[in-house]
PAPASE-560178 format. One line per 2 residues: number of its first residue (from 1); their letters; for each residue x, y, z of N, C-alpha, C, O. Coordinates in pm, whole numbers, plus 50000, padded with zeros to 5 digits. Atoms other than C-alpha are relative to their C-alpha. Layout:
BEGIN
NUM	a	X Y Z X Y Z X Y Z X Y Z; ...;
This chain:
BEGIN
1	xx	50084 49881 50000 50000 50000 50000 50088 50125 50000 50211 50120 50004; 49950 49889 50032 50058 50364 49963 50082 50050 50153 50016 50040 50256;
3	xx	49962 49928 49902 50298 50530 50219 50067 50145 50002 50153 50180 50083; 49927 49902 50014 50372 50869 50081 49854 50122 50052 49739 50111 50009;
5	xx	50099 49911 49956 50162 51158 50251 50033 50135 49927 50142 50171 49882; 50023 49851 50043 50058 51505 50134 49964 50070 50129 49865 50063 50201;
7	xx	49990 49883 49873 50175 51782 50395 49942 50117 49903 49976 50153 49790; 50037 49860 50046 49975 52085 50344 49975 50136 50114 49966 50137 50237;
9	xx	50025 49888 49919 49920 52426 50451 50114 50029 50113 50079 50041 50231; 49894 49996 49957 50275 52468 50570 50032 50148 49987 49999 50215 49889;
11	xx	49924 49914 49956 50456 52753 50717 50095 50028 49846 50141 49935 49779; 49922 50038 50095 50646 52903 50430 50143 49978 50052 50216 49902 49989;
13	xx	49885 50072 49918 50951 52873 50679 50034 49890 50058 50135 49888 50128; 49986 50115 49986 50910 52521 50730 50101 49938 49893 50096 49923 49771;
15	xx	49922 50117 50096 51203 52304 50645 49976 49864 49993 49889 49802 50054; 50029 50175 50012 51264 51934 50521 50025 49971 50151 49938 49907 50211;
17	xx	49974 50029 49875 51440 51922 50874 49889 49997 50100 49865 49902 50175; 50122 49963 49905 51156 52046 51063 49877 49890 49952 49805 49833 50034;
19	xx	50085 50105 50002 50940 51816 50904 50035 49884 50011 49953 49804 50057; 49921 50167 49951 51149 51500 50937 49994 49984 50128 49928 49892 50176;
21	xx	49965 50017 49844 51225 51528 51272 49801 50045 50066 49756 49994 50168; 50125 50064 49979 50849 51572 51302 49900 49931 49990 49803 49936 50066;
23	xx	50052 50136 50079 50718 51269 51083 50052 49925 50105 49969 49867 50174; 49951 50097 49947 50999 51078 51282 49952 49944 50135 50003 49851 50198;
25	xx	50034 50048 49897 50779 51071 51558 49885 49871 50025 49869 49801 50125; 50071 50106 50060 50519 50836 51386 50059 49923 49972 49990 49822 49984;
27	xx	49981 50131 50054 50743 50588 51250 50197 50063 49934 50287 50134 49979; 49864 49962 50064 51051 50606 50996 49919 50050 49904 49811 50010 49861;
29	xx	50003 49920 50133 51065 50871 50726 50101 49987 49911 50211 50040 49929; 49889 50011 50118 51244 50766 50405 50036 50113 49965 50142 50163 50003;
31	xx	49959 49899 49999 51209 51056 50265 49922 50140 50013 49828 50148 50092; 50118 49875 49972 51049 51423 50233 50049 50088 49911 50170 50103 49897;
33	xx	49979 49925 50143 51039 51647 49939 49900 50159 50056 49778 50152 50073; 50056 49849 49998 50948 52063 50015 49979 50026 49885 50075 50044 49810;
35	xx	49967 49953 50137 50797 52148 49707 50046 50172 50007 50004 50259 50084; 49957 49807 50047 50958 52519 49590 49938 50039 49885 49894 49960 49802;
37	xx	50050 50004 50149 50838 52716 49313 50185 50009 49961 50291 50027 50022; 49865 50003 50111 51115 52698 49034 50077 50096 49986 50197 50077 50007;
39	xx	49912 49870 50036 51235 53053 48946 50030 50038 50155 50146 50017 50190; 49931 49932 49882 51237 53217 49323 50088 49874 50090 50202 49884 50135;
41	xx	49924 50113 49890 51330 52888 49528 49912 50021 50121 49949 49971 50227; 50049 50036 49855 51045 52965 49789 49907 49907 50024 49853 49865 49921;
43	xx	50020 50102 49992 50886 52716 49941 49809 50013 49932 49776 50122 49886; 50156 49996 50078 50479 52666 49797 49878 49966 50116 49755 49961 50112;
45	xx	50083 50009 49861 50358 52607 50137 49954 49753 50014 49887 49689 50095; 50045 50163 50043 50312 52174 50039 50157 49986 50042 50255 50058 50060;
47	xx	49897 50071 49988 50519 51901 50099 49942 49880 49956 49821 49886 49934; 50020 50121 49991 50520 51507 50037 50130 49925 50134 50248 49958 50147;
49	xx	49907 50076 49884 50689 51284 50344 49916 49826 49949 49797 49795 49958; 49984 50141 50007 50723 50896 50242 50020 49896 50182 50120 49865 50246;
51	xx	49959 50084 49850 50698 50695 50587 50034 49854 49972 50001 49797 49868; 49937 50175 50023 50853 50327 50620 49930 49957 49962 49967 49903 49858;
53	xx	50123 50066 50047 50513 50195 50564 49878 50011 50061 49858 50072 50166; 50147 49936 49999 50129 50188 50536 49977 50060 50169 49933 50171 50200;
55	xx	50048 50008 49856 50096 50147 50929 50047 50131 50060 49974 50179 50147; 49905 49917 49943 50372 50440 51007 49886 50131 49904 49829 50221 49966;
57	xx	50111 49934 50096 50136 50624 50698 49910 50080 50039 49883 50195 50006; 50128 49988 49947 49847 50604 50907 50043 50073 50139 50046 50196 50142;
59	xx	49934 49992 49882 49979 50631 51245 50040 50210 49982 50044 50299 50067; 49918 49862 50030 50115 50980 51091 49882 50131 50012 49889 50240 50067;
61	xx	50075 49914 50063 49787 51116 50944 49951 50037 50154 49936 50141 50217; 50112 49973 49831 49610 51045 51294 50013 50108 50115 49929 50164 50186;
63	xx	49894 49919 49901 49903 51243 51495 49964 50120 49954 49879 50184 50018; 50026 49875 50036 49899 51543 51292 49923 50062 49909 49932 50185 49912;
65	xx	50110 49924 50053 49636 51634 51066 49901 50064 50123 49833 50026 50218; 50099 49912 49894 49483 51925 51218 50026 50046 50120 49947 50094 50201;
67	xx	49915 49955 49910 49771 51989 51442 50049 50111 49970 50025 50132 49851; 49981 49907 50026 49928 52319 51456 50188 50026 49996 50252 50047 50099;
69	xx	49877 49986 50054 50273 52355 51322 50046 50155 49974 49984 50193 49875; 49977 49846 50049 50428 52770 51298 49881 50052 50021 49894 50169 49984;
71	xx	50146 49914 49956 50060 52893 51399 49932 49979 49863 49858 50062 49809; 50130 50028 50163 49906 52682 51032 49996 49884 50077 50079 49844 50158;
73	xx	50106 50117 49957 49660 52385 51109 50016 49901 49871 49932 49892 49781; 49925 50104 50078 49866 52114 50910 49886 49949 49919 49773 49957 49967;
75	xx	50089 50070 50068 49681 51946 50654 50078 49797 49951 50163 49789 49862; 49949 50117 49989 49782 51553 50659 49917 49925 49906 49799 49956 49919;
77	xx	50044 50134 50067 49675 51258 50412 50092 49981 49899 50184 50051 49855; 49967 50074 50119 49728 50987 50147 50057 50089 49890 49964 50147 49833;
79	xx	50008 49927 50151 49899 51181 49834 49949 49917 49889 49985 49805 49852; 50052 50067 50138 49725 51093 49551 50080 50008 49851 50158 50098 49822;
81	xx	49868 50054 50091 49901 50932 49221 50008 50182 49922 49920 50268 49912; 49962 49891 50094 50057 51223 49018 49910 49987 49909 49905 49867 49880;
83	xx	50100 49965 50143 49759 51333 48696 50116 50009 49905 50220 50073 49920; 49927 50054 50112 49903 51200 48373 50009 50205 49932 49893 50244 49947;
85	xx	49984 49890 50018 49995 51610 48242 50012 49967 49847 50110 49922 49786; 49970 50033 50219 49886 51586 47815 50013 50123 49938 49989 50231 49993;
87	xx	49965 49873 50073 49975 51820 47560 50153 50040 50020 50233 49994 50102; 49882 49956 49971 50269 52034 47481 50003 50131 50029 50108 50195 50034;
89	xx	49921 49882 49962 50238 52331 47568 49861 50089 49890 49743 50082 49923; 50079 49871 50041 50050 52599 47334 49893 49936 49932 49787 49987 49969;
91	xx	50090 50076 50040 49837 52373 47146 49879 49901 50070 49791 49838 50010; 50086 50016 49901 49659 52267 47469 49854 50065 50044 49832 50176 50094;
93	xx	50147 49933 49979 49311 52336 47512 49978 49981 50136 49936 50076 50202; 50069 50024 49846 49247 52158 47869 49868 49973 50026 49834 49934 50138;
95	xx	50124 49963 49945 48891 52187 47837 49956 50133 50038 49880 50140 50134; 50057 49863 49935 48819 52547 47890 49899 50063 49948 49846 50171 49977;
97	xx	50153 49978 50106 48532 52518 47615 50016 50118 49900 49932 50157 49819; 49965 49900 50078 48738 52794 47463 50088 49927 49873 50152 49825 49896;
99	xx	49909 50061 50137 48914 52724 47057 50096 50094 49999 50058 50209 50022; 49892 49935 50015 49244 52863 47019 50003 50083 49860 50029 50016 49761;
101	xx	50003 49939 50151 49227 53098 46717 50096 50072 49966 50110 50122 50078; 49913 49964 49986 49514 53270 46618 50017 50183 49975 49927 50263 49948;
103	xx	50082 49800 49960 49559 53672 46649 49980 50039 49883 50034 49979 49790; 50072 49948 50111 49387 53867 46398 50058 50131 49948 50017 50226 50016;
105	xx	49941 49925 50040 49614 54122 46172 49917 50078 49955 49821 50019 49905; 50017 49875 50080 49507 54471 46042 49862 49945 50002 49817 49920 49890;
107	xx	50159 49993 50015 49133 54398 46132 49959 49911 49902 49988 49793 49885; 50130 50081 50090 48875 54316 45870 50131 50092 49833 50074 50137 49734;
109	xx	49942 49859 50119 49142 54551 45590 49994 49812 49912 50002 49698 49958; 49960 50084 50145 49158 54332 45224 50086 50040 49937 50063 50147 49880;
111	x	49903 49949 50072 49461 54369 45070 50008 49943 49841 50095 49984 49765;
């Protein structure tokens, strides 16, 4: 079974440290990933923490979901599988019920 949890609603001064050493009180933590955004490097307020297994998983969610970590009210569970991400890029619609049309030069003019 699954043993990787989704930390949310995190301190943006929360480190991996700070959260290891507070997973480690449920069980063993393999590992723990802070997500950042990309360009600045700050943190996105999320995390994922991997525990030894399902039991340590559980054991985890029970402890701290809804505990208070930096003065935020932790958000704890199951992460769910990564969404398959389609398309490349500009040719992506998504569903937004909108058609991509492309920009429209010099009006309605006939040359």
């Amino acid at each position: 079974m699954e043993s990787k949890l989704y930390v949310g609603n995190l301190a943006y001064s929360t480190t991996e440290d700070d959260l290891r050493a507070l997973f480690a009180q449920a069980g063993t933590v393999t590992s723990v990933a802070l997500i950042k955004d990309r360009d600045s490097g700050q943190s996105k307020g999320f995390a994922f923490v991997e525990m030894g297994n399902q039991a340590e998983a559980e054991k985890a969610i029970s402890m701290f979901n809804g505990t208070q970590m930096k003065d935020r009210e932790l958000k704890v569970n199951l992460a769910r599988p990564r969404e398959e991400r389609g398309g490349g890029g500009f040719g992506s619609n998504r569903g937004s019920g909108h058609t991509r049309r492309p920009p429209q030069r010099g009006g309605n003019k006939r040359y």
